[in-house]
C-alpha positions in Angstrom: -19.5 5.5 -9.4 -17.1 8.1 -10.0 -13.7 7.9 -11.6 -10.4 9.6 -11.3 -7.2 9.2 -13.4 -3.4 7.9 -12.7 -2.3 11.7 -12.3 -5.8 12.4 -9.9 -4.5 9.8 -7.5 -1.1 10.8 -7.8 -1.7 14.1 -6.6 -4.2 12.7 -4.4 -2.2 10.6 -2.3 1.3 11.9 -2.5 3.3 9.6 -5.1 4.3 9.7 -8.4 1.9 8.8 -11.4 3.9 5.7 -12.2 4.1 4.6 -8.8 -0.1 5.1 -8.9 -0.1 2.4 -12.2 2.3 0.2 -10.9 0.0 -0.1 -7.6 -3.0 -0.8 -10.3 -0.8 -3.6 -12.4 -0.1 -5.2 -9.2 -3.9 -5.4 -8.1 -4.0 -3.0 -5.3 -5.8 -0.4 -5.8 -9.5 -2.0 -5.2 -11.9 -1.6 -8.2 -9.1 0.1 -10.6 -9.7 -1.2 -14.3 -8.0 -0.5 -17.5 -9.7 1.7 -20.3 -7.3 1.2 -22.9 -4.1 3.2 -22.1 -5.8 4.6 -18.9 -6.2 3.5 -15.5 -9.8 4.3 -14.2 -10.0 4.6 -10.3 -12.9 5.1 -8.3 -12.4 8.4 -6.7 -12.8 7.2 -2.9 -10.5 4.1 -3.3 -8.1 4.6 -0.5 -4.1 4.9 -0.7 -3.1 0.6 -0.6 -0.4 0.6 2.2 3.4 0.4 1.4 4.1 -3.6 1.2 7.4 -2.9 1.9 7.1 -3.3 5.8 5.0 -5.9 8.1 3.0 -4.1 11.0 5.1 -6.7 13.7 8.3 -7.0 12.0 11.3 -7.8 14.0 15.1 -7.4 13.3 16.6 -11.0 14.4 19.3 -9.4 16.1 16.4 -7.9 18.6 15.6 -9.3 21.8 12.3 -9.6 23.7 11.2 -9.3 26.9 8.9 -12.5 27.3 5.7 -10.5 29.1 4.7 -14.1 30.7 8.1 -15.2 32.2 9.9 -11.6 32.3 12.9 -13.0 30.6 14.8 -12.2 27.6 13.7 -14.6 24.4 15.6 -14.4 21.3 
């Protein structure tokens, strides 16, 4: 298996080198391991996606249409 460094991914994906080790402490980057000071990263490890949103989130003030009655649900 191939590797690639912090600053590989970095460029790789779009995001700052910190921002790729801080994804790595957190456990999110699948088969990263530490090599000392390094982060080693298997070069096809995909981009983890930004936890910072759900895929369904909804505002509370946002109403609904109910699809099964065709009212408005909270």
């Amino acid at each position: 298996m191939e590797y690639i460094t912090a600053k590989e991914a970095a460029e790789k994906w779009g995001i700052s080198q910190r921002r790729v080790q801080v994804l790595c402490e957190q456990g999110r980057v699948d088969g990263a391991k530490r090599l000392g000071w390094v982060w080693a990263i298997p070069k096809d490890a995909p981009k983890p996606a930004d936890a910072r949103f759900k895929r369904e989130e909804t505002r509370t003030n946002e109403k609904k249409i109910d699809a099964r009655t065709g009212g408005v649900r909270q």
